[in-house]
MIZA-656751 format. One record per residue: x, y negated, z of N, C-alpha, C, CB in turn. Coordinates in steps of 0.02 Angstrom, whole numbers, padded with zeros to 5 digits, always signed. Each point is the difference from the previous one (the first is absolute). Glycine has a CB too. Layout:
N
XYZXYZXYZXYZ...
***
This chain:
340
-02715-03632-00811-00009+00066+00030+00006+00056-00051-00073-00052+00086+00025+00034-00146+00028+00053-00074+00072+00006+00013-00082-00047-00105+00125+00002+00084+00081+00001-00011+00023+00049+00040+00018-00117-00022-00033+00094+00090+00035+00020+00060-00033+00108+00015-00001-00184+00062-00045+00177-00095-00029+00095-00004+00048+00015-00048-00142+00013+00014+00146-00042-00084+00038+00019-00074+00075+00013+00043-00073-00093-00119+00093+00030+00172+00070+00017+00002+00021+00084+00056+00015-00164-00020-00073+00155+00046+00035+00070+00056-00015+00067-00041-00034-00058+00133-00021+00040-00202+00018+00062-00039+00094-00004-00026-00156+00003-00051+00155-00059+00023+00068+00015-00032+00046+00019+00059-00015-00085-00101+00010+00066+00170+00027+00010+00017+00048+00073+00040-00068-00110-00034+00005+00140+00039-00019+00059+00007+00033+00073-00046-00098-00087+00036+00074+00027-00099+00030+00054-00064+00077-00008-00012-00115-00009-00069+00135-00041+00087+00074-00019-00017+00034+00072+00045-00006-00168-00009-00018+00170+00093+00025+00032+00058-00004+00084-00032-00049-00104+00109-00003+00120-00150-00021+00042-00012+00035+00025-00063-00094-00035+00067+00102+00012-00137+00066+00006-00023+00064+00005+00014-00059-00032-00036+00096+00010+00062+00041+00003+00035+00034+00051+00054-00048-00090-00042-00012+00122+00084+00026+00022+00050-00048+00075-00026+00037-00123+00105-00093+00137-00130-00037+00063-00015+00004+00026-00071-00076-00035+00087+00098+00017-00149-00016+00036-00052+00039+00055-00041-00053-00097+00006+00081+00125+00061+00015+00058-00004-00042+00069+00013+00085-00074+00019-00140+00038-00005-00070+00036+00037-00044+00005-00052+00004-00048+00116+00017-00010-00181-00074-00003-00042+00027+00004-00057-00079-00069+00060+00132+00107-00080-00004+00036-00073-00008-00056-00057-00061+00111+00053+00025-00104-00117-00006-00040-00029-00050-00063-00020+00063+00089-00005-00092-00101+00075-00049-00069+00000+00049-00052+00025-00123+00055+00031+00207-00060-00027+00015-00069+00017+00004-00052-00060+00060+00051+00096-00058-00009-00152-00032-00053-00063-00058-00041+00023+00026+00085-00092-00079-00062+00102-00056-00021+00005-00027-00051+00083-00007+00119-00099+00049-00092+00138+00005-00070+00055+00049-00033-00020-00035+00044+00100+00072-00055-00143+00032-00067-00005-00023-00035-00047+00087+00034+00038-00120-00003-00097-00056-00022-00025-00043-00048+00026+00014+00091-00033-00056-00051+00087-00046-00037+00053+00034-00054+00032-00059+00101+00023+00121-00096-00001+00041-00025+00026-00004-00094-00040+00070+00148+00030-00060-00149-00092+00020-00059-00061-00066-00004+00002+00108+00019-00085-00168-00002+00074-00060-00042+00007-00001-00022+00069-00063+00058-00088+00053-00026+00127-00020-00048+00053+00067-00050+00022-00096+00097+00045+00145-00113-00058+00036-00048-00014-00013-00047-00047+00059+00067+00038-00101-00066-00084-00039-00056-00040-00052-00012+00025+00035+00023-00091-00087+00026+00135-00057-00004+00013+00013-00080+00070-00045+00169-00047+00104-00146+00080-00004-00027+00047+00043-00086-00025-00014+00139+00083+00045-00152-00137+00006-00077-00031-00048-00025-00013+00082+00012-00042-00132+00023+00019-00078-00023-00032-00024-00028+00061-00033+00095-00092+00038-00060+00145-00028-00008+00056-00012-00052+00025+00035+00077+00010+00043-00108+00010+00036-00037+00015-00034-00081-00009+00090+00101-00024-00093-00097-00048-00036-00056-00035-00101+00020+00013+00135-00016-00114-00159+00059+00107-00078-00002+00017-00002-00004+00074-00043+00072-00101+00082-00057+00145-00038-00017+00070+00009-00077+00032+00020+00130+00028+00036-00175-00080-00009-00071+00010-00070-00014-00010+00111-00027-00035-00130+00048-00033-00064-00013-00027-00067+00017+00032+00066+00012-00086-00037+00028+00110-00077+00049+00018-00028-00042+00060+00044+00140-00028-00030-00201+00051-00016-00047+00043-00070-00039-00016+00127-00005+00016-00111+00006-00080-00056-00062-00047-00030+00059-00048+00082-00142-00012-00083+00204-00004-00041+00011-00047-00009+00086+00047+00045-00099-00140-00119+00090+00132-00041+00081+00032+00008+00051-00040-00092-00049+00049+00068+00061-00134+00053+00037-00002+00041+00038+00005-00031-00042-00002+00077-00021-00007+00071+00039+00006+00029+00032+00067+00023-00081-00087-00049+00041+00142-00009+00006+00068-00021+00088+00009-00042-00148+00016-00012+00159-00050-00050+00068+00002+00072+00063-00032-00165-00077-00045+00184+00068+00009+00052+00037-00050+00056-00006+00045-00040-00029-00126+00058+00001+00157+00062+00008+00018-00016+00035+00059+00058-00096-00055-00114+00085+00101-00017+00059+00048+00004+00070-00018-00067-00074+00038+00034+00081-00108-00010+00070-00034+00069+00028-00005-00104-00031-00072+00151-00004+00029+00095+00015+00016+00007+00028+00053+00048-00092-00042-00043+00040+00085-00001+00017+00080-00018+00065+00025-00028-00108+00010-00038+00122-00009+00010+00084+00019-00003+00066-00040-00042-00050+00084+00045+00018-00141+00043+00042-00068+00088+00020+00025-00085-00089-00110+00117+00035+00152+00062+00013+00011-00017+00054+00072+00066-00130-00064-00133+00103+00095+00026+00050+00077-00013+00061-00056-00052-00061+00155-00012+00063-00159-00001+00096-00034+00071-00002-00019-00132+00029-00071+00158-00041+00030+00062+00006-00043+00053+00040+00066-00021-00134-00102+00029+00094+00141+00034+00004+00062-00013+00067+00040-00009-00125+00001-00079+00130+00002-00018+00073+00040+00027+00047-00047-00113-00028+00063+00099+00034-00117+00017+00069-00053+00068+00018+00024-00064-00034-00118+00135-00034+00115+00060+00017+00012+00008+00029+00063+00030-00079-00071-00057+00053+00128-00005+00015+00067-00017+00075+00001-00036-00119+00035-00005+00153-00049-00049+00050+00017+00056+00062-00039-00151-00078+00002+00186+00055-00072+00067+00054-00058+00043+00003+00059+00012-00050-00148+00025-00017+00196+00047+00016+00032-00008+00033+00065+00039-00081-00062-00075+00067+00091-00037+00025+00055+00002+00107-00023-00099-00159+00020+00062+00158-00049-00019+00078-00019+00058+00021-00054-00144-00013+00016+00195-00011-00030+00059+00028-00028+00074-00010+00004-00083+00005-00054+00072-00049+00116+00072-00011+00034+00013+00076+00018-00011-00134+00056+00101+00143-00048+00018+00073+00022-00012+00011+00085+00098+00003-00105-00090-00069+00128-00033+00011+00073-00019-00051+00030+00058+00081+00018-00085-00082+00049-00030-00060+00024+00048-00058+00011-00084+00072+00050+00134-00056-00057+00076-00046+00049+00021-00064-00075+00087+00152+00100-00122-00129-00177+00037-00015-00040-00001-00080+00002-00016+00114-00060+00073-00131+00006-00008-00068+00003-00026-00057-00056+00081+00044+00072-00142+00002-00090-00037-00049-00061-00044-00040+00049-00008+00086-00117+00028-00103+00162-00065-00039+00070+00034-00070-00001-00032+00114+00111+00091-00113-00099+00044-00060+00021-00034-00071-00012+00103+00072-00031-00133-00090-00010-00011-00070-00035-00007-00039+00068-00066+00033-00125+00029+00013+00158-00034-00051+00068+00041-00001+00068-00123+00033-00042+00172+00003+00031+00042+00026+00044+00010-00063+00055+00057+00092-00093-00043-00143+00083+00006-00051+00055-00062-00039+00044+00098-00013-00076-00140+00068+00049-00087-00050+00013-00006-00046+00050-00062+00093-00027+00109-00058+00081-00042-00044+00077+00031-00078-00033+00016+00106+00148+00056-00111-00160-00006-00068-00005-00030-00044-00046+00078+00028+00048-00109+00012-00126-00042-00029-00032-00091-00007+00017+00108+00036-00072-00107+00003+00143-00069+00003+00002-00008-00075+00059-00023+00165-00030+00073-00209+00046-00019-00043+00031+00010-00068-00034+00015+00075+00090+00007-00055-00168+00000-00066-00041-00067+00003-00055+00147-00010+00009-00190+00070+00020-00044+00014-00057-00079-00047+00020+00070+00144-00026-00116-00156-00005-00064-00036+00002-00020+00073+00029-00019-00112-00106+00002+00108+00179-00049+00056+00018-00070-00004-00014+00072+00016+00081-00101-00050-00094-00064+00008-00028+00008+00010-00060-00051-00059+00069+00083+00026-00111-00009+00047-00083+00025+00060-00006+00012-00090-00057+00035+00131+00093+00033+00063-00020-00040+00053-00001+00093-00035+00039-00111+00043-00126-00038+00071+00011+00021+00072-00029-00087-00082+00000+00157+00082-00008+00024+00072-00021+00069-00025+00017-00085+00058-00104+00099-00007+00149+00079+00040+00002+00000+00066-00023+00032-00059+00096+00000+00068-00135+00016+00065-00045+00032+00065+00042+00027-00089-00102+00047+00074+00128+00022+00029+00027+00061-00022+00041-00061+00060-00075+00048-00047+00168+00036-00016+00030+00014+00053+00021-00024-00094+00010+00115+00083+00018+00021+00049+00024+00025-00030+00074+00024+00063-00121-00065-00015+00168+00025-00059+00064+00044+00058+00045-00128-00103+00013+00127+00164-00021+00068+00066+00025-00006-00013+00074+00108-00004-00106-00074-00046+00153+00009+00000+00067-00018-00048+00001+00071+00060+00032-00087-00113-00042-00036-00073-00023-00088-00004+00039+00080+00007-00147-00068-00003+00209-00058+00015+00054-00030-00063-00001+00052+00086+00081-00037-00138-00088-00034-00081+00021-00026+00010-00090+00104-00103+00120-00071+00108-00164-00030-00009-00050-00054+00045-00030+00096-00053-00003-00113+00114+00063-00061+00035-00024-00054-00053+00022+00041+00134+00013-00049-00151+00061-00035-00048+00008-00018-00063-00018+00023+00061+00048+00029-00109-00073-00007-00054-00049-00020+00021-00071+00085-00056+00067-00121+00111-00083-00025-00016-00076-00074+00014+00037+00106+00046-00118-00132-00050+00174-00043+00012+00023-00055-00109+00002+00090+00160+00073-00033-00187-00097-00008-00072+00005-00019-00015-00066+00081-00025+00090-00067+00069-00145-00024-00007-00049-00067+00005-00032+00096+00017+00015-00148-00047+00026-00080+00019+00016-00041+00007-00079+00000-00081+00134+00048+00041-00197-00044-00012-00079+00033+00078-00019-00001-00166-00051+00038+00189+00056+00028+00067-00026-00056+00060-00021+00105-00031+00081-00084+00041-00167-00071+00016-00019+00018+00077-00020-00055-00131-00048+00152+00125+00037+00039+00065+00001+00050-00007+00022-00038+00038-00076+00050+00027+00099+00085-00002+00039+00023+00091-00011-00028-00121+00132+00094+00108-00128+00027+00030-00011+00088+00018+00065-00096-00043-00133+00061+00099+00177+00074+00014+00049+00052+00038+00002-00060-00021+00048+00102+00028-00041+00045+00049-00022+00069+00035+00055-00039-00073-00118+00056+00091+00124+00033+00049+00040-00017-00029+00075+00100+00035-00095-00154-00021+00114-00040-00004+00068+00020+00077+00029-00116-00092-00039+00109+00067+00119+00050+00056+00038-00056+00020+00046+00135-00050-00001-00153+00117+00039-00055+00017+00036+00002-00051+00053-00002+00122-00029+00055-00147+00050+00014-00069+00058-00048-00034-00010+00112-00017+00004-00138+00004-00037-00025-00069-00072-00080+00001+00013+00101+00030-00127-00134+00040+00156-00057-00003-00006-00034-00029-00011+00018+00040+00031-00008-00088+00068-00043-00022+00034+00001-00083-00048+00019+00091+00137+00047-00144-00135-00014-00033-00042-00027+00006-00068+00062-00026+00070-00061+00082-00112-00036+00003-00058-00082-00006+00019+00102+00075-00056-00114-00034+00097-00085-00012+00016-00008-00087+00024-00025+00149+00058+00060-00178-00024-00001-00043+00017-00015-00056-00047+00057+00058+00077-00008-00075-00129-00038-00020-00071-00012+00024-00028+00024-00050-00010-00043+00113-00022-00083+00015-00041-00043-00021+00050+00017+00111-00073-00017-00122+00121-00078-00026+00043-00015-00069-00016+00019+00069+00107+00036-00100-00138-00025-00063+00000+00022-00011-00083+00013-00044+00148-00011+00079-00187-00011-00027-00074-00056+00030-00030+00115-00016-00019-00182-00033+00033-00048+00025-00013-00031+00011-00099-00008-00052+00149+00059+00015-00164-00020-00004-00077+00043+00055-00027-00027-00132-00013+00050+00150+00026+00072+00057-00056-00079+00042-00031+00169+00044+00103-00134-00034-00167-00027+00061-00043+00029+00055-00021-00047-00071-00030+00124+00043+00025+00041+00058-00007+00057+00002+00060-00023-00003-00135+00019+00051+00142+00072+00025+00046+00052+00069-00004-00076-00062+00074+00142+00059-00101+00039+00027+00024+00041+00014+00061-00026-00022-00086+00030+00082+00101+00051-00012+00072+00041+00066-00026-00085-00059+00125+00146+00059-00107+00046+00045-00024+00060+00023+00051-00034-00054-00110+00030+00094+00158+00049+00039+00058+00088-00021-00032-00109+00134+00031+00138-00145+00022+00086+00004-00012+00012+00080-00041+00039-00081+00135-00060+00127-00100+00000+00055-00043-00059+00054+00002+00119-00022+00010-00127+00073-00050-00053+00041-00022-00012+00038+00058+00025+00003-00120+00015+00006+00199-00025+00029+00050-00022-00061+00081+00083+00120-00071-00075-00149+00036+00003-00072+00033-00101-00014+00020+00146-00059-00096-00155+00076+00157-00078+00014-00009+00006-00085+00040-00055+00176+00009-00024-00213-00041-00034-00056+00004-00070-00003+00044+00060-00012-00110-00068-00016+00166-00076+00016+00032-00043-00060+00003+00047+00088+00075-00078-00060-00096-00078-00073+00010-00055-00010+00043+00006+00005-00098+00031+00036+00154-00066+00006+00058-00034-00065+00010+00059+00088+00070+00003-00124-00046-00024-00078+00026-00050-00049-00054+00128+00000+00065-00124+00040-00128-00026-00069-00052-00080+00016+00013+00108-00011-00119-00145-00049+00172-00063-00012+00012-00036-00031-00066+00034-00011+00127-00009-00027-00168-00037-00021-00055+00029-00005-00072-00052-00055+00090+00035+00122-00123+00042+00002-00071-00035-00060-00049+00028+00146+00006+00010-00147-00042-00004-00060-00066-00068+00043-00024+00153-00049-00049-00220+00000+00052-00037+00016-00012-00028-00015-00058+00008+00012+00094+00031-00028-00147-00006-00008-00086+00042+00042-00031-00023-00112-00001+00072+00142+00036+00055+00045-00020-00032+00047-00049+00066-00009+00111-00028+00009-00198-00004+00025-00033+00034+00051-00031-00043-00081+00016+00108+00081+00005+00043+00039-00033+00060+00009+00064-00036-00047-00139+00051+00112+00157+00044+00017+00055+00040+00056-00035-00079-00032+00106+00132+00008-00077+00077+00059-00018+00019+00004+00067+00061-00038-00123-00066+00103+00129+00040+00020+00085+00067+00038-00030-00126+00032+00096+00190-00051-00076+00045+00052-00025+00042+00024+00077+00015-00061-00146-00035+00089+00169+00023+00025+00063-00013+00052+00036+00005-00084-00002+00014+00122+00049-00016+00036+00039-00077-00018+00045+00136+00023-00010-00171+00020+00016-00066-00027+00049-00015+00056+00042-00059-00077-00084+00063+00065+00167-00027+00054+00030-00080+00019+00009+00106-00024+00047-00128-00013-00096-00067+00013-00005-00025-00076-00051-00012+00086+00139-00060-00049-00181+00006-00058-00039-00049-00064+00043+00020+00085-00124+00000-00118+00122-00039-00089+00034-00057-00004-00010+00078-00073-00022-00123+00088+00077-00081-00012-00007-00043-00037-00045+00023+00008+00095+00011-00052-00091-00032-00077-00028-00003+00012-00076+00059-00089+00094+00012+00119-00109-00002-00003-00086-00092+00033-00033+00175+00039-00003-00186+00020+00060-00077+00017-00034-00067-00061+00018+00038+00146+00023-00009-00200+00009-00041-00043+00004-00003-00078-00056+00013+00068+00126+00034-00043-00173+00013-00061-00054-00054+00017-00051+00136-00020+00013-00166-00039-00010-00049+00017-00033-00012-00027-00091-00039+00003+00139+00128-00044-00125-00013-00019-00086+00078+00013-00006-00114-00110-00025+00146+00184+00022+00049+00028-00005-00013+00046-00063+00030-00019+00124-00006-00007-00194-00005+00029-00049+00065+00046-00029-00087-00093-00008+00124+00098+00052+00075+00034+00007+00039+00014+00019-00012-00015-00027+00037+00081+00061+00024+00015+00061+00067+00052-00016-00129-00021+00062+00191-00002-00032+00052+00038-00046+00010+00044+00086+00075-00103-00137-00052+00148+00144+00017+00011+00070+00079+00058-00023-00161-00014+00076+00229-00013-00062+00044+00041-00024+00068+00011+00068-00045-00047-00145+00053+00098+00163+00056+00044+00045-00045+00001+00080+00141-00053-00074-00235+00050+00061-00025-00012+00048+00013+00067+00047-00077-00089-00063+00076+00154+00030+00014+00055+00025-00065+00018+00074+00150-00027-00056-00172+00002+00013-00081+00015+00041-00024+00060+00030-00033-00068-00075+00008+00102+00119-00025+00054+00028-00087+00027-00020+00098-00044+00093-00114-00026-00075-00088+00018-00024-00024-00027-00079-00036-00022+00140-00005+00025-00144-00047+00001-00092+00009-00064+00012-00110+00096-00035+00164-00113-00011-00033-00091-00021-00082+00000-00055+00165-00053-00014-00157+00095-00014-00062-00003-00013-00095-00003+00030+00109+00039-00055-00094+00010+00108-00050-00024+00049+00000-00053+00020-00004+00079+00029+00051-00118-00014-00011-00058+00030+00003-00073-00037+00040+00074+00086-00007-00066-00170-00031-00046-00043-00050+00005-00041+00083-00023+00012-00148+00067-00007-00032+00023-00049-00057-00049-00010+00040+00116+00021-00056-00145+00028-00057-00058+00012+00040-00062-00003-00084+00066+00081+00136-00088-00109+00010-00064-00044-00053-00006-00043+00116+00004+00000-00147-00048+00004-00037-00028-00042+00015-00033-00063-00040-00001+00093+00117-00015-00088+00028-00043-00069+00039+00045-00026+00005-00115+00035+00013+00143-00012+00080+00048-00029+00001+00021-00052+00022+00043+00084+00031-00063-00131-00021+00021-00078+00078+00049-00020-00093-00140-00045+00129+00109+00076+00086+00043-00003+00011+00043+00073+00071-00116-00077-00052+00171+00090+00029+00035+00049+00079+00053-00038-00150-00004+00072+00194-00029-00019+00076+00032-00029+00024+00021+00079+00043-00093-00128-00033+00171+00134+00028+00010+00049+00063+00032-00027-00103+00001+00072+00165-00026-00043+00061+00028-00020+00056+00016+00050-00031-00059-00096+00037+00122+00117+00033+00035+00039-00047-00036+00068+00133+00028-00077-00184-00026+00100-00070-00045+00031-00012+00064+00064-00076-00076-00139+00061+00142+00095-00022+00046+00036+00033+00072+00016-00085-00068-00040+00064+00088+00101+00065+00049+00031-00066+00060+00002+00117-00091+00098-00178+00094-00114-00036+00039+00016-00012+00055-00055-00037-00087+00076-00010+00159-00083+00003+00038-00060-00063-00018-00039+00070+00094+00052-00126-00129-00013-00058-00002-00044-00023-00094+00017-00047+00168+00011+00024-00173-00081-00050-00067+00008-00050+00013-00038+00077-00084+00017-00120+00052+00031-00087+00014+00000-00058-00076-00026+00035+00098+00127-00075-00098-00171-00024-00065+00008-00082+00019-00007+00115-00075-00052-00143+00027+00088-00089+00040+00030-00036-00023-00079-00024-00036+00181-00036+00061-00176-00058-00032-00057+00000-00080+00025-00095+00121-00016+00098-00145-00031-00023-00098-00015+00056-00014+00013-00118-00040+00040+00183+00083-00040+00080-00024+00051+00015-00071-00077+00086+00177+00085-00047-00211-00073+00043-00054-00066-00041-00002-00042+00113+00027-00001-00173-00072+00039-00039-00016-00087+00003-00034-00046-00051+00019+00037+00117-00064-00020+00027-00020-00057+00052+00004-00047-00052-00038+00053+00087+00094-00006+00090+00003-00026-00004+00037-00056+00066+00004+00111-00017-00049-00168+00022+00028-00064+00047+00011-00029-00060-00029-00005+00109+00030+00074+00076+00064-00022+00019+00006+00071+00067-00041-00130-00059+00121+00130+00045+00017+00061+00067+00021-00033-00099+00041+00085+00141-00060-00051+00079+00013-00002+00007+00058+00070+00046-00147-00057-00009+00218+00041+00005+00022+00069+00106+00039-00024-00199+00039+00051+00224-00081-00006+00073+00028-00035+00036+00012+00041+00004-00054-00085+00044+00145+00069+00043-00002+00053-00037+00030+00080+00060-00110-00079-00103+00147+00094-00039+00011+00059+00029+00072-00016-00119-00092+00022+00178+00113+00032+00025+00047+00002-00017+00071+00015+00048-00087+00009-00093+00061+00039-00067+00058+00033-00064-00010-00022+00050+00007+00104-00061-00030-00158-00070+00006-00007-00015+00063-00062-00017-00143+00041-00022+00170-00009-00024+00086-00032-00071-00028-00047+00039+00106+00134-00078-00140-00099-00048-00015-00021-00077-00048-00006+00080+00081+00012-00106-00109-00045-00028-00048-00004-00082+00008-00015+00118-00041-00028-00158+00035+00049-00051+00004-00012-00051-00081+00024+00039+00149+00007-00088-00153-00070-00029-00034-00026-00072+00000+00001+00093+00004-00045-00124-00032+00079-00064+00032+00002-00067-00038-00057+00046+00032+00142-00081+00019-00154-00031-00022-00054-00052-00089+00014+00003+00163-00035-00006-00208+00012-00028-00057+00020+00049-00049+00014-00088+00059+00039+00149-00040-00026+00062-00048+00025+00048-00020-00068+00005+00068+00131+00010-00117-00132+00055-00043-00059-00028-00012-00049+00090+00045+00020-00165-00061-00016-00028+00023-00079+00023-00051-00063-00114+00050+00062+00144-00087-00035+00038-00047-00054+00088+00027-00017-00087-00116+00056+00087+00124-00062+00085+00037+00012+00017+00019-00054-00003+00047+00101+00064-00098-00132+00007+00011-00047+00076+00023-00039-00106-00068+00025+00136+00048+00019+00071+00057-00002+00009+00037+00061+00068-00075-00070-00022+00149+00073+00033-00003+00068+00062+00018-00030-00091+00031+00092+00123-00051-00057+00099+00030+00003+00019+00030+00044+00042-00080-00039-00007+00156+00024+00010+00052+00049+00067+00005-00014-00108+00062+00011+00171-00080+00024+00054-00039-00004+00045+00061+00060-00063-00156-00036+00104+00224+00018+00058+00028+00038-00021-00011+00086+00098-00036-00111-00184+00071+00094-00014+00055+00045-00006+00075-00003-00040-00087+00022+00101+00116-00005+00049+00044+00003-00045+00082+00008+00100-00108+00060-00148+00092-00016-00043+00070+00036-00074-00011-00010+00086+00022+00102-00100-00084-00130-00071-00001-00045-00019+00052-00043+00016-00106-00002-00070+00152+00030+00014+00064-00030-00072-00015-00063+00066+00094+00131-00105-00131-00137-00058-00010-00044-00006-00060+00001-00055+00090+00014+00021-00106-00089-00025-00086-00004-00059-00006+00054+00021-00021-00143-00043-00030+00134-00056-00034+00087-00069+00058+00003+00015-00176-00021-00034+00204+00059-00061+00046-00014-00038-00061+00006+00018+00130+00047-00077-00158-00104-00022-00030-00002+00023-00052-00063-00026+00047+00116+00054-00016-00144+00020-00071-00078-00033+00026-00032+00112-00044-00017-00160+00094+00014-00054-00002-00044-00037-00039-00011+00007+00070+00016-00025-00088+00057-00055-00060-00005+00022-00074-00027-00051+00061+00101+00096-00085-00070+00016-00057-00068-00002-00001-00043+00039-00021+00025-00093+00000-00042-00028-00016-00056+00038-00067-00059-00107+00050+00089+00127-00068-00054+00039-00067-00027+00058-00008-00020-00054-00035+00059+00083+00097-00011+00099-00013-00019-00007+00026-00070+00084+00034+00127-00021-00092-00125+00033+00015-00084+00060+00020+00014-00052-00085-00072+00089+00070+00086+00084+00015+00024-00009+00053+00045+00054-00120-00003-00006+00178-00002+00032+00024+00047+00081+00009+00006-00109+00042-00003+00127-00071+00059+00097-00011-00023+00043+00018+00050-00013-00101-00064+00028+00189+00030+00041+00040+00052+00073+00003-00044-00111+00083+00065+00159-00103+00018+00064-00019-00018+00063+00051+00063-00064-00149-00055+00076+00176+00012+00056+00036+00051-00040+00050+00060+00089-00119-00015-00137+00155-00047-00028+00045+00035+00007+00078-00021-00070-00098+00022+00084+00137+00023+00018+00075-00006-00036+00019-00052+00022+00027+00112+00037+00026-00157-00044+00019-00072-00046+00070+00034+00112-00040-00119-00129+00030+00175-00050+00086+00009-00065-00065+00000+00080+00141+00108-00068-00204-00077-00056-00032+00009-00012-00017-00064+00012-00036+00111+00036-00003-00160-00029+00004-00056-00053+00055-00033+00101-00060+00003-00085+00112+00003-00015+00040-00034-00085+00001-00003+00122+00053+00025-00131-00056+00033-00072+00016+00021-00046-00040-00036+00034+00029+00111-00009-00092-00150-00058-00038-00043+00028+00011-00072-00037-00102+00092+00084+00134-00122-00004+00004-00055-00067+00023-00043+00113+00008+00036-00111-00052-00104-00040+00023-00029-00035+00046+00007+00049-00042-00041-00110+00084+00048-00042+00057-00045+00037+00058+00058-00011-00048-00168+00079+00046+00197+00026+00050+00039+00014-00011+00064+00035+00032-00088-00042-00095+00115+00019-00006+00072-00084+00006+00061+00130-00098-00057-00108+00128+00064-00061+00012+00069-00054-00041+00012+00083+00034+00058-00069-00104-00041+00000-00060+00006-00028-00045-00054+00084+00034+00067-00068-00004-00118+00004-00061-00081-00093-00004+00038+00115+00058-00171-00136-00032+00180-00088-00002-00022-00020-00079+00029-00038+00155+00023+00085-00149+00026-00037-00074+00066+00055-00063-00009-00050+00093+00125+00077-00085-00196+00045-00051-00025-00010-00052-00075+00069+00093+00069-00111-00025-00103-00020-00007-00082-00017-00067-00009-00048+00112-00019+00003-00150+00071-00042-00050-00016+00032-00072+00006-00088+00080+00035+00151-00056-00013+00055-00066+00016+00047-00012-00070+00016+00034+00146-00035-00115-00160+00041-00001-00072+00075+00015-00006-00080-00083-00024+00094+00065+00059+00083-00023-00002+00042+00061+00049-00030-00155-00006+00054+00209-00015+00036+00014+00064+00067+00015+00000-00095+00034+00033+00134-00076+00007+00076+00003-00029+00061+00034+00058-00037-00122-00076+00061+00171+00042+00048+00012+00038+00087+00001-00006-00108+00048+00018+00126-00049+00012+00089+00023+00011+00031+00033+00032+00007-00068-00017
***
């Protein structure tokens, strides 16, 4: 099972060289790099999981490999996902034929699919719904058609922790009315789609430590309505929200320790209320265009160190410069603050 995680990294990365590193500048040294170890990692392999039969051990270590390769796998997943040029691209393919490999596969052992692309592929939204050990998955150009079978299996993969789902394209809206019982260990969610409203349930995950929500084009405060996560330690909304203000109450994210907010075309303004994020330790304010002030309320964070504004108007800059910007006073106490 080590081998077989080691190989869908390489495999992954091979697809990914090949078809994206025109996207990544000068790190393709360094995945092909990665690339030649885990091509030794996985001969080593080869020979310890004969072994690992008769000695505990080695048995124990080669598990550790094992989801040393999934992380390995999520990191790649999560770069292509959030830096493909659009949803349609074709760094997904690996799995591209799934339905007929998903009926030669051990359904009780399968616990990560990375990324499927099932496009018009309607029987095969519902057949990964058979995949009941699935601990991550990963969907990909899903069509609003698609809903009702998508709720249909998330209702019945009760173990997933992570999930991607990813629209045919960035106006391509996804609905989850029907899903009566979300993955109730679910740890880590990437929505990349259109949403006519965000899905109830997501404020009912109660061990959701990461929530990406991107082309949701939302109307109301996602923030009101994720602020009582109890786990949430990452929040990334990207092109998420269509509204001018987000609001978060006293005791709101008592655990989150980076917000990402990027690209929110209409948002004027943000306010923070004193008692809320008290752990918070970066935020990234990412080419919001009419953001006319930093958060009323980053005074009180007490904790952030980072602040990381990117492709933001030089009048907004202005307002925290040093000793002269308006603003600098309710910024001073933040170590790091970087702009472009």
């Amino acid at each position: 099972m080590a081998m077989i995680a080691v190989q869908v990294v390489l495999e992954k990365l091979a697809s990914f060289v090949a078809e994206e590193t025109r996207f990544l500048g000068g790190v393709r040294g360094g995945i092909v790099e990665l690339q030649d170890d885990l091509y030794s990692m996985k001969s080593f392999l080869q020979d310890a999981e004969e072994r690992s039969e008769s000695d505990q051990g080695l048995r124990a270590w080669v598990k550790q490999v094992r989801d040393v390769a999934y992380d390995a796998e999520d990191i790649l997943e999560e770069f292509m996902l959030r830096f493909a040029p659009s949803p349609g691209s074709g760094f997904t393919h690996y799995l591209r034929n799934s339905y007929r490999s998903i009926r030669n596969w051990k359904i009780d052992e399968l616990q990560k699919l990375g990324s499927v692309e099932v496009n018009e592929d309607y029987e095969l939204v519902r057949e990964l719904g058979k995949l009941t050990s699935l601990r991550r998955l990963g969907i990909l150009k899903l069509r609003e058609e698609q809903g009702m079978d998508l709720c249909y299996t998330l209702d019945r993969l009760k173990h997933l922790t992570a999930l991607y789902l990813v629209s045919l394209n960035k106006t391509e809206s996804l609905q989850f009315d029907s899903l009566s019982s979300p993955p109730k260990y679910l740890q880590r969610l990437y929505l990349k789609c259109s949403l006519p409203a965000l899905p109830g349930w997501i404020a009912s995950l109660q061990y959701i430590s990461k929530l990406v929500l991107q082309y949701s084009n939302l109307k109301s405060d996602p923030l009101k309505a994720l602020q009582k996560l109890p786990s949430l330690v990452v929040l990334e909304l990207r092109q998420a929200y269509a509204g001018e203000e987000l609001c978060c109450d006293p005791s709101g994210f008592s655990k989150l320790k980076k917000l990402g907010l990027h690209e929110l075309d209409r948002l004027r303004r943000i306010r923070i209320a004193e008692g809320s994020m008290p752990g918070l330790e970066r935020l990234d304010i990412t080419a919001c265009t009419v953001l006319e002030t930093v958060p009323d309320g980053i005074e009180n964070l007490k904790n952030i160190e980072d602040l990381v504004l990117w492709s933001m108007p030089s009048t907004f800059i202005k307002t925290i410069e040093r000793y002269r910007g308006e603003d600098f006073r309710r910024v001073k106490h933040i170590t790091t603050i970087t702009c472009d």
